[in-house]
C-alpha positions in Angstrom: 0.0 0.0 0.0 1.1 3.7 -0.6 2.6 4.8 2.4 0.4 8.3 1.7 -2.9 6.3 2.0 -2.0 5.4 5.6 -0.7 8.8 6.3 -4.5 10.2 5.0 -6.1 7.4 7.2 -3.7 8.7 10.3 -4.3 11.9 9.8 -8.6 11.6 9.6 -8.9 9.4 12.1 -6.8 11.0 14.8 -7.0 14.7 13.5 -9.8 15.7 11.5 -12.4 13.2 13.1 -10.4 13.0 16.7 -12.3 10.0 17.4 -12.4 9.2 21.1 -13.0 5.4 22.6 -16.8 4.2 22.2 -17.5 6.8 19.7 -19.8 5.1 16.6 -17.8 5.9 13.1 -19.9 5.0 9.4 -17.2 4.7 7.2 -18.7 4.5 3.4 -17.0 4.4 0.2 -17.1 2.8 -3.2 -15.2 -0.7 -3.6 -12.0 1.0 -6.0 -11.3 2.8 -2.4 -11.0 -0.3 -0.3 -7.2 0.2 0.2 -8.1 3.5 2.4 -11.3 2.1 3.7 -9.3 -1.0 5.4 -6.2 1.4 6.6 -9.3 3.7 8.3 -10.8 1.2 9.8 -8.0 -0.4 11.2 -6.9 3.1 12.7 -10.3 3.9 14.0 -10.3 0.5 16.0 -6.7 1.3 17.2 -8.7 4.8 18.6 -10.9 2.4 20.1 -13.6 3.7 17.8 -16.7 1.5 17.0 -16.4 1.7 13.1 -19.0 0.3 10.6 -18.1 -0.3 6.7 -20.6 1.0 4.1 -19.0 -0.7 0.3 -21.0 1.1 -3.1 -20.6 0.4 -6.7 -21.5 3.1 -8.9 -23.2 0.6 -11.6 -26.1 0.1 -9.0 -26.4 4.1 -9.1 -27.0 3.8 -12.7 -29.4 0.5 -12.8 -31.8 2.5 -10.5 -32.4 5.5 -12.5 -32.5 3.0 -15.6 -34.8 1.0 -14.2 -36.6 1.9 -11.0 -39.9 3.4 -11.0 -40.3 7.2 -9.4 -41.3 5.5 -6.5 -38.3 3.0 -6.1 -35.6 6.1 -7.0 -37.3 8.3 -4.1 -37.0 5.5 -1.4 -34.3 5.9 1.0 -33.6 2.6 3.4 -34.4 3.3 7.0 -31.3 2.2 7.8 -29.7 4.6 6.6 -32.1 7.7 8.4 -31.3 5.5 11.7 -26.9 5.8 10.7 -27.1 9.3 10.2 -29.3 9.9 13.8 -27.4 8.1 16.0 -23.4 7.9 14.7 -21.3 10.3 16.5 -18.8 10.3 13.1 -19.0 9.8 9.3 -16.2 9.3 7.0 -17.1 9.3 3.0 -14.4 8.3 0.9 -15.1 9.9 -3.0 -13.8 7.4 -5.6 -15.0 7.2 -8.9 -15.1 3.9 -11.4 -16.6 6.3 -14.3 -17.4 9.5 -13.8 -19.5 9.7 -16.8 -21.9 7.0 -15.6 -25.1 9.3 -15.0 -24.4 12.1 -18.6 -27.8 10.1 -20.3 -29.8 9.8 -17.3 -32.7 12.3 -17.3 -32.7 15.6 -15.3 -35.9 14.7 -13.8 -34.7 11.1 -12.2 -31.5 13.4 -10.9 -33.8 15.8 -9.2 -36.1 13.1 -8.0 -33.1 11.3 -6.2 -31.6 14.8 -4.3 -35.2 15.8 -3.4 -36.2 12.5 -1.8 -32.2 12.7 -0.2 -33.1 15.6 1.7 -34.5 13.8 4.5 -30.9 12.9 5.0 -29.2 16.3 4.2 -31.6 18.0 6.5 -30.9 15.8 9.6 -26.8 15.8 9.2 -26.9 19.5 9.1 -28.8 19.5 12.0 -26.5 17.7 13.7 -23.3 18.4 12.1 -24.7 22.3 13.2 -25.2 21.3 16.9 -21.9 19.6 16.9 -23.5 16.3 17.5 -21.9 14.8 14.8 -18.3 15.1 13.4 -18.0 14.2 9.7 -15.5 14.1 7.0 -15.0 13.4 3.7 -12.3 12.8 1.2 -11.1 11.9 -2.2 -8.8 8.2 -3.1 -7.4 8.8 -6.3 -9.1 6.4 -9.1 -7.9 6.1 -12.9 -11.1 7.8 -13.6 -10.7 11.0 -11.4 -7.5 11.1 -13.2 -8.8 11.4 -16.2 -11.5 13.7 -15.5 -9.1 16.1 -14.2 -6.7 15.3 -17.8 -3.6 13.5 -15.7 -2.3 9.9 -15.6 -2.8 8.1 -12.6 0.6 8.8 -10.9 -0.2 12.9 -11.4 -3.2 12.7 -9.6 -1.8 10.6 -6.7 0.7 13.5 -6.1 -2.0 15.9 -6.4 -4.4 14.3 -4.0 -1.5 13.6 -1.6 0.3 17.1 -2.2 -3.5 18.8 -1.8 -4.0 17.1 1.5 -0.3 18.5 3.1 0.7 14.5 3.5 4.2 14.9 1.7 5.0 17.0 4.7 6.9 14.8 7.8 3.7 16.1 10.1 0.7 17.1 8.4 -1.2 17.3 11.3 1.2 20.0 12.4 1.2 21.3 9.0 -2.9 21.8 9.0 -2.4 23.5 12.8 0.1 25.9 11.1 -3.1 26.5 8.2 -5.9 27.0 11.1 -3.3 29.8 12.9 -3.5 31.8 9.6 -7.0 31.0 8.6 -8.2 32.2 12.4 -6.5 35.4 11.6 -9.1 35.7 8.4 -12.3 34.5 10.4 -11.5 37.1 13.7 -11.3 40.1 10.8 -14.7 38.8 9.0 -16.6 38.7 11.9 -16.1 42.2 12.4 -17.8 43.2 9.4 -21.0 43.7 7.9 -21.1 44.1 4.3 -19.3 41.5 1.7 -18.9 43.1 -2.1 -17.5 41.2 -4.9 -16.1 42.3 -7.9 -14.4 39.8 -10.9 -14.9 39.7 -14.7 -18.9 39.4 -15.4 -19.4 39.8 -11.4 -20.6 42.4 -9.4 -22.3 41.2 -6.2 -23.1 42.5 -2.9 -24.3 40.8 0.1 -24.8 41.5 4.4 -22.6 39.0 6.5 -24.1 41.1 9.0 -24.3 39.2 12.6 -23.0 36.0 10.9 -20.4 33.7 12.2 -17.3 33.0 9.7 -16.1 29.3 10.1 -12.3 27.9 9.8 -12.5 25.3 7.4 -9.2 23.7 8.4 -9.3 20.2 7.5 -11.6 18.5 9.8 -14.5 18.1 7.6 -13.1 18.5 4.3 -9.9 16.5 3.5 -7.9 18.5 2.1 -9.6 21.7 2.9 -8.5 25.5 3.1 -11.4 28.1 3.0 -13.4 30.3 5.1 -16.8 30.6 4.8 -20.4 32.3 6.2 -24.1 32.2 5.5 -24.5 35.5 4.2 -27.8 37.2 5.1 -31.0 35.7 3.2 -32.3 38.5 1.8 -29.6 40.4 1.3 -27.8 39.2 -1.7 -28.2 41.5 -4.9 -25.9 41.8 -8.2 -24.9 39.0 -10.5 -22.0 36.8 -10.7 -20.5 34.7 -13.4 -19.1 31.0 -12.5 -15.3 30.8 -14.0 -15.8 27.0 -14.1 -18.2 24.2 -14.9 -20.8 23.4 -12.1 -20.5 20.1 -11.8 -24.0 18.4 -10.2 -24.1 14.5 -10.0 -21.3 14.5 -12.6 -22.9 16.6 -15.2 -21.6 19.5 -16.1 -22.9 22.9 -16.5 -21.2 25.8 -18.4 -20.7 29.5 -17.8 -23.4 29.7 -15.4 -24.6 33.6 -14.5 -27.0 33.9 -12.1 -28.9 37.2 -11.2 -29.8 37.9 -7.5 -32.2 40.2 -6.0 -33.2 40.3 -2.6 -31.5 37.1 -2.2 -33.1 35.1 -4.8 -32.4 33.8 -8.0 -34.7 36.0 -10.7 -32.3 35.3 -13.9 -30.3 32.1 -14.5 -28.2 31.5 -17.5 -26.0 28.8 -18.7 -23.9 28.1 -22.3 -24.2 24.2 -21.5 -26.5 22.6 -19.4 -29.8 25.1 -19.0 -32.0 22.0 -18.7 -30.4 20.6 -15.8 -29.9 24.1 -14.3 -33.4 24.8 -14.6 -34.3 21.5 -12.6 -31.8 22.3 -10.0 -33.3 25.8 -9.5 -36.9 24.0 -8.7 -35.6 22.3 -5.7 -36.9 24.0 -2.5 -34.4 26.8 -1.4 -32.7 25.9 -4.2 -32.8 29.7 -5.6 -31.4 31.3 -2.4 -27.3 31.1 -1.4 -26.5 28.6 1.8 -22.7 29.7 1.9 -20.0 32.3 0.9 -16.6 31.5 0.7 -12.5 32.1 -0.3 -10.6 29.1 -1.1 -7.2 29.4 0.6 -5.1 26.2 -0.1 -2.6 27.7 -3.0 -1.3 23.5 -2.6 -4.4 23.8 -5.1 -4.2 25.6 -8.2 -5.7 23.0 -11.0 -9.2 22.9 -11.7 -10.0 19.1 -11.6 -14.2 18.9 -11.9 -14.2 17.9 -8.3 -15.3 20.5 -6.0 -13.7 18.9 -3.3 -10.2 20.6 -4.2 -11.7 23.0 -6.8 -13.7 24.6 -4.0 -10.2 25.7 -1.8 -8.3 26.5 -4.8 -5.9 29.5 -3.7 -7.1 32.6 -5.1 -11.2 31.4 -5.5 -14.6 32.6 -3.8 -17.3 29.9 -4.2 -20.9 30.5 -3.7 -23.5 27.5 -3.2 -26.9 27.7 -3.5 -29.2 25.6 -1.2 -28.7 25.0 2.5 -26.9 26.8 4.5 -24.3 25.5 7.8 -26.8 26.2 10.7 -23.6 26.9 12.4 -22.2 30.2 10.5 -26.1 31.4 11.4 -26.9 31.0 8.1 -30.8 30.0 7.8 -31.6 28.9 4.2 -32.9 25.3 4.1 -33.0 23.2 1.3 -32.2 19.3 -0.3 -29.2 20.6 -2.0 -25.7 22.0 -1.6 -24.3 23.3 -4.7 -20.9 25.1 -4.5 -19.9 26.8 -8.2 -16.5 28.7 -8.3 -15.2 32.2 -9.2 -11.8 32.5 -10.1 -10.5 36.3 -8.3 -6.8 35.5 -9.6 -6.6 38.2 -12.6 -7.9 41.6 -11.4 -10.5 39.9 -8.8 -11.4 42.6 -5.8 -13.2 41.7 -2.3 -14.6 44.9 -0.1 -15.8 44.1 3.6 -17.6 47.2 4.8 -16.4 49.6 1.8 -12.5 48.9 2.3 -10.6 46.6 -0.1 -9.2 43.7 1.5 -8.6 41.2 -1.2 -7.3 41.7 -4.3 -5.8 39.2 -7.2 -6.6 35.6 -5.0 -5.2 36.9 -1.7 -6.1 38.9 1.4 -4.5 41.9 2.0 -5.1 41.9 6.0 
C-alpha cells in the first residue's frame, strides 16, 4: 500500500475526526477505495472507535435511475435515516469507477433522487450544526478522477497527496500551522457587515451582518483551506458569473450567471447545461445562497471537476446555493448543496464594509 494512504487514514482518524474510545464511526466508500477504507478502519479501532463499513458500486447508481420506477428512486432505506441519527462520526471516501456513468440519465430522475435525499441532508446538518456529529469526507485517487481532471494516474496521486499536506513529515502539524493563519481571516470577518465582490462578469453585494465566519481547516473537508459564512438571506443582490463548470451529479454545467435580487435567483443563464440548471433551480431553497466562501489552499491551483479541491483552490470565492451550515447562522434550508467557483486571480477585488481587503486571489489583511 502507498505509504500516503496510511498517512490520509492517520491523519482523519486521529486529526480531523479525533475520534475518542466508544465513539460510533460509518465509514462509506465505493469498492475501487477499499485500500483507504481497510487502513481507516484499522486506525479507527486502534482509537478504540466503533467503526462500521458501508461498500457502493456506482453501476447500481446507474441501474436504478434505468430502471426503478419514481417511487423506487425516491425510497431511501431506514437504515440509513437511523446511521445518520445516532453515529457520532461519518467518513465518505469519494472514488469514482466512471465519472461519466449518470451524462444520459434524465434531469428529472437526478432531481427526483436529491429531493427524496433531503431527509438525510436536512438531519446531518442539523446535527453536524449542533456539533452532535463530526463528519469528514475525502477523495482516493481512481484512474477515472485522473482522467477527468486530464492527468495519468501517478499525477493525480501526487495531487491528492500534495492537496491534502501528506508529503510534509507532520501534516497534522502542518494543518495546525493552516488554522493559525485562517483564524486570523475569520477574527477580521466577523467584524464586518457588508461583503462586495467584484471579478470579470461579477458584481455582487451581500450582508454578512451578525454572521459567524467558520475555519475550514481540515476537519471536515480533506484537504480543505477556505473560510466561509451564510451571508444574510435577503440580502444578496448583483450578478455573478461562475469561471468554471458546475459540476452536479457529474454533469456538467457551463458559464453559469445567475442574477440575484433580494436574495433570490430571478435570472439564471448557462452556455451548456440550461435543462439541468433549470431543474436544480426548482428544488426548495434551491434559488437562495447557503454559503459564501474564499478558497485558501494555494497546494491547489488545477481545476480538476471535483469540488472537493476546486472549491479551496488559492485565489477562489465559491458561492453555493441551497442549505446553509446552521452553524455560520446561516438559515436557508433546502435538499441541496451546490458550491460553483469564481476564479479572483486576474484583477478579482473583495470589499468588507467599503475597504478593499482582497485583491488578485489573496487577502490583504
Amino acid at each position: 500500500m502507498d505509504p500516503r494512504i496510511i498517512m490520509q487514514a492517520k491523519t482523519i482518524i486521529n486529526y480531523s475526526l479525533y475520534l475518542k474510545a466508544g465513539e460510533k464511526l460509518l465509514i462509506e466508500g465505493n469498492h475501487v477505495a477499499l485500500p483507504l477504507i481497510k487502513a481507516a478502519y484499522k486506525e479507527a479501532l486502534l482509537a478504540g472507535a466503533l467503526p462500521k463499513v458501508k461498500i457502493f458500486d456506482d453501476e447500481l447508481g446507474e441501474i436504478l435511475y434505468k430502471y426503478g420506477t419514481d417511487e423506487q428512486i425516491k425510497y431511501i432505506p431506514e437504515s440509513n435515516i437511523n446511521d445518520v441519527k445516532t453515529y457520532d462520526a461519518f467518513f465518505s471516501i469519494w472514488a469514482n469507477q466512471n465519472t461519466r456513468a449518470m451524462t444520459n440519465i434524465s434531469p428529472e430522475k437526478i432531481g427526483l433522487k436529491s429531493k427524496a435525499a433531503g431527509k438525510i441532508m436536512r438531519i446531518f446538518m442539523e446535527r453536524s450544526g449542533k456539533k452532535e456529529l463530526k463528519w469528514c469526507g475525502t477523495q482516493f485517487p481512481t484512474i477515472a478522477d485522473a482522467q477527468e481532471a486530464s492527468m495519468s494516474l501517478s499525477e493525480y496521486e501526487d495531487f491528492v497527496f500534495n492537496a491534502c499536506h501528506l508529503n510534509s513529515c507532520d501534516p497534522i502539524e502542518e494543518w495546525n500551522k493552516i488554522h493559525d493563519i485562517q483564524q486570523k481571516y475569520v477574527n477580521f470577518l466577523d467584524t464586518k457587515k457588508q461583503l462586495k465582490i467584484v471579478s470579470k462578469d461579477t458584481d455582487i453585494r451581500m450582508s454578512i451582518e451578525g454572521r459567524k465566519w467558520m475555519n475550514s481547516d481540515g476537519h471536515e473537508n480533506f484537504p480543505s483551506g477556505e473560510v466561509f459564512t451564510g451571508p444574510v438571506e435577503d440580502s444578496i443582490n448583483g450578478h455573478i458569473r461562475f469561471s468554471f463548470p458546475g459540476i452536479f451529479h457529474g454533469k456538467e454545467i457551463e458559464n453559469v450567471i445567475l442574477t440575484f435580487k433580494d436574495g433570490k435567483v430571478v435570472k439564471a443563464e448557462a452556455s451548456k447545461g440550461q435543462e439541468l440548471l433549470n431543474e436544480i433551480l426548482k428544488i426548495e431553497g434551491a434559488k437562495n445562497v447557503g454559503e459564501v466562501a474564499m478558497g485558501t489552499n494555494y497546494n491547489i491551483q488545477k481545476f480538476t471537476k471535483n469540488m472537493l479541491f476546486d472549491e479551496k483552490i488559492g485565489g477562489t470565492v465559491h458561492m453555493a446555493l441551497g442549505a446553509a451550515y446552521p452553524q455560520t447562522g446561516g438559515k436557508n434550508k433546502s435538499d441541496i448543496h451546490w458550491d460553483m467557483l469564481c476564479d479572483m486571480r486576474s484583477g478579482g477585488e473583495i470589499y468588507a464594509d467599503g475597504e478593499l481587503i482582497y485583491r488578485d486571489g489573496k487577502f490583504k489583511i
